[in-house]
C-alpha positions in Angstrom: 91.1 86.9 108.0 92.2 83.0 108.4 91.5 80.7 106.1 89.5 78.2 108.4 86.7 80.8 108.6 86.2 81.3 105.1 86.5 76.9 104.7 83.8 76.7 107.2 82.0 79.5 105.7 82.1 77.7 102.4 81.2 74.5 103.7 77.9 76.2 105.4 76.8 77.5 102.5 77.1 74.3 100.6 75.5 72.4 103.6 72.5 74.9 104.3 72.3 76.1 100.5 73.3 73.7 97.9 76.4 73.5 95.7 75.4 75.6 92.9 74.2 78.5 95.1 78.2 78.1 96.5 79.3 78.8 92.9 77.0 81.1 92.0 78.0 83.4 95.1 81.8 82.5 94.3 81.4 83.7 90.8 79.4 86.7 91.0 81.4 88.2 94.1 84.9 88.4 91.7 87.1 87.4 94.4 90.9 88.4 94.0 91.9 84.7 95.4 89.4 83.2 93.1 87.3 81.8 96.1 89.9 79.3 97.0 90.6 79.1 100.5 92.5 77.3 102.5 92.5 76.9 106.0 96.1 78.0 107.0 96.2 81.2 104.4 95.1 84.7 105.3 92.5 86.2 103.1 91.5 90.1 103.0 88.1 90.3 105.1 86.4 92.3 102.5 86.1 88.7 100.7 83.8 87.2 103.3 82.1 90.7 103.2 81.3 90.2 99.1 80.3 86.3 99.6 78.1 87.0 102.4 76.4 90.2 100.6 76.2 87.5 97.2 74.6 84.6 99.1 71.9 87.2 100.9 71.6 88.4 97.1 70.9 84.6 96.0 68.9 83.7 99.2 66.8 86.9 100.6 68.4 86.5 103.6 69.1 89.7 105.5 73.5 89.9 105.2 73.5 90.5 109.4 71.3 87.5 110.1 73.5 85.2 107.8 76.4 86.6 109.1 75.0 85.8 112.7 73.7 82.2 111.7 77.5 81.7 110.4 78.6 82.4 113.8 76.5 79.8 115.3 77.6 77.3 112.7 81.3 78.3 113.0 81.1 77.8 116.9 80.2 74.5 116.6 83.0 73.7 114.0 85.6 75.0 116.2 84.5 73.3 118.9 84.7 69.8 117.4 88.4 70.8 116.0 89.6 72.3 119.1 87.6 70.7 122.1 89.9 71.7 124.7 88.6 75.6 124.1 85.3 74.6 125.7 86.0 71.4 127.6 87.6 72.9 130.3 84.9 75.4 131.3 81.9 74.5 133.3 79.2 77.5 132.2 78.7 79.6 129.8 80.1 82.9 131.8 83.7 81.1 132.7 84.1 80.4 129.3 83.2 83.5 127.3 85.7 85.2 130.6 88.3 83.3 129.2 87.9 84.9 125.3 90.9 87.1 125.8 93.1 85.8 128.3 93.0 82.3 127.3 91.4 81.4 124.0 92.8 84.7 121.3 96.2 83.7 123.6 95.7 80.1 122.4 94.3 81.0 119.1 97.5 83.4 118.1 100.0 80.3 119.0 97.9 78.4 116.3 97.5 81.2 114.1 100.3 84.0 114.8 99.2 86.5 112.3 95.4 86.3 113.0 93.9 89.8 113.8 91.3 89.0 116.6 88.7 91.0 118.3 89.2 92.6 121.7 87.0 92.1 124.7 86.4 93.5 127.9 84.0 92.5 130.0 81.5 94.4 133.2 79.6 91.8 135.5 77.2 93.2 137.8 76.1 90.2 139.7 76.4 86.4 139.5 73.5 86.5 136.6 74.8 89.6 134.2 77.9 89.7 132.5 78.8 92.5 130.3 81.1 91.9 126.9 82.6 94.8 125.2 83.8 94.1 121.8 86.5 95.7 119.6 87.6 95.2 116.4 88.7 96.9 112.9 87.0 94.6 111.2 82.7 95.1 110.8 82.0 91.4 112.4 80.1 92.3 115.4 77.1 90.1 113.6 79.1 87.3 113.7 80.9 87.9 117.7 77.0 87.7 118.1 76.7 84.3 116.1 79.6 82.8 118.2 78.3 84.0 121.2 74.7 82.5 120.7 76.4 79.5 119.4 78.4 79.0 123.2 75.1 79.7 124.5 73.6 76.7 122.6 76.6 74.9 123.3 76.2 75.2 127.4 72.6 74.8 127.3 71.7 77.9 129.8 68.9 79.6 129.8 70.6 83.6 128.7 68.8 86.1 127.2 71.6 88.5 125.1 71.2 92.5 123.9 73.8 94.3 121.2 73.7 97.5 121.5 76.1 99.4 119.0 78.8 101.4 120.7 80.9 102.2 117.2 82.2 105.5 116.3 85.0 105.7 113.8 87.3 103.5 112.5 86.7 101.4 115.3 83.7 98.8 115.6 82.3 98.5 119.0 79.4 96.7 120.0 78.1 96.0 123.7 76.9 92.6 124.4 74.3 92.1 127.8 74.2 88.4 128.7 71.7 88.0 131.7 70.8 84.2 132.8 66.9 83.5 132.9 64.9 81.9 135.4 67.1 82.0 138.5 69.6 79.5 136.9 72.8 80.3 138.9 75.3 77.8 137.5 
């Protein structure tokens, strides 16, 4: 996993939490890298697995709904360091289209060894739009976060639904996106 998601990660927690809750997770999770990121390495995932399961230790928090509220915090970060990701879509549906075929394309020219998530997506009208997601890695929680986090970001009125689709080594999640009161940006 890159090191920008575990710098923003860190950063969150220090922002929404405080300092000593940061060092407290840091310490009690026994990271092999010692819980010093930065944001060009590559870290095992299993570390933001431990720091996430320590801070919902420290805070109460449920580990999925930090893990989604992380999402929604790292969307905006990447959007104010790599503007051009969003600026050139008008609505919510043309960008999250774009995931795959522009955006991971963009992403691995940045980042060459990054392992991202796959998506495909169903549409069934102008108002529904379908996202499958694929990955090794356990982070449907936090595809959700970035997702409600572009939802934010576009300011549409859409109304999503996970439903979990996994089965083996392979974590699949279906995502339902249907636009609300007859907006048809």
């Amino acid at each position: 996993m890159k090191g920008i998601v575990f710098t923003v990660f860190i950063e969150m927690v220090e922002q929404k939490f405080s300092l000593k809750i940061l060092d407290t997770i840091i310490t009690n999770a026994q990271l092999p890298s010692g819980g010093s990121y930065t944001t060009l390495g590559t870290y095992d995932h299993s570390e933001m697995i431990q720091l996430v399961v320590m801070l919902s230790e420290q805070s109460g928090i449920p580990v999925a709904d930090l893990v989604k509220v992380f999402g929604e915090y790292l969307f905006v970060q990447l959007v104010e360091m790599y503007p051009q990701f969003v600026d050139t879509n008008r609505t919510l549906f043309e960008f999250l289209l774009k995931i795959d075929s522009y955006i991971h394309v963009e992403v691995l020219k940045l980042y060459p060894d990054a392992e991202l998530p796959g998506f495909e997506y169903e549409t069934s009208g102008p108002d529904v739009l379908v996202m499958i997601y694929r990955s090794s890695r356990p982070f449907a929680d936090l595809a959700e976060g970035l997702i409600l986090g572009s939802i934010q970001h576009y300011g549409e009125a859409v109304d999503i639904q996970r439903e979990d689709l996994s089965n083996g080594p392979v974590n699949t999640a279906r995502f339902t996106l249907t636009k609300r009161g007859g907006y048809h940006g």
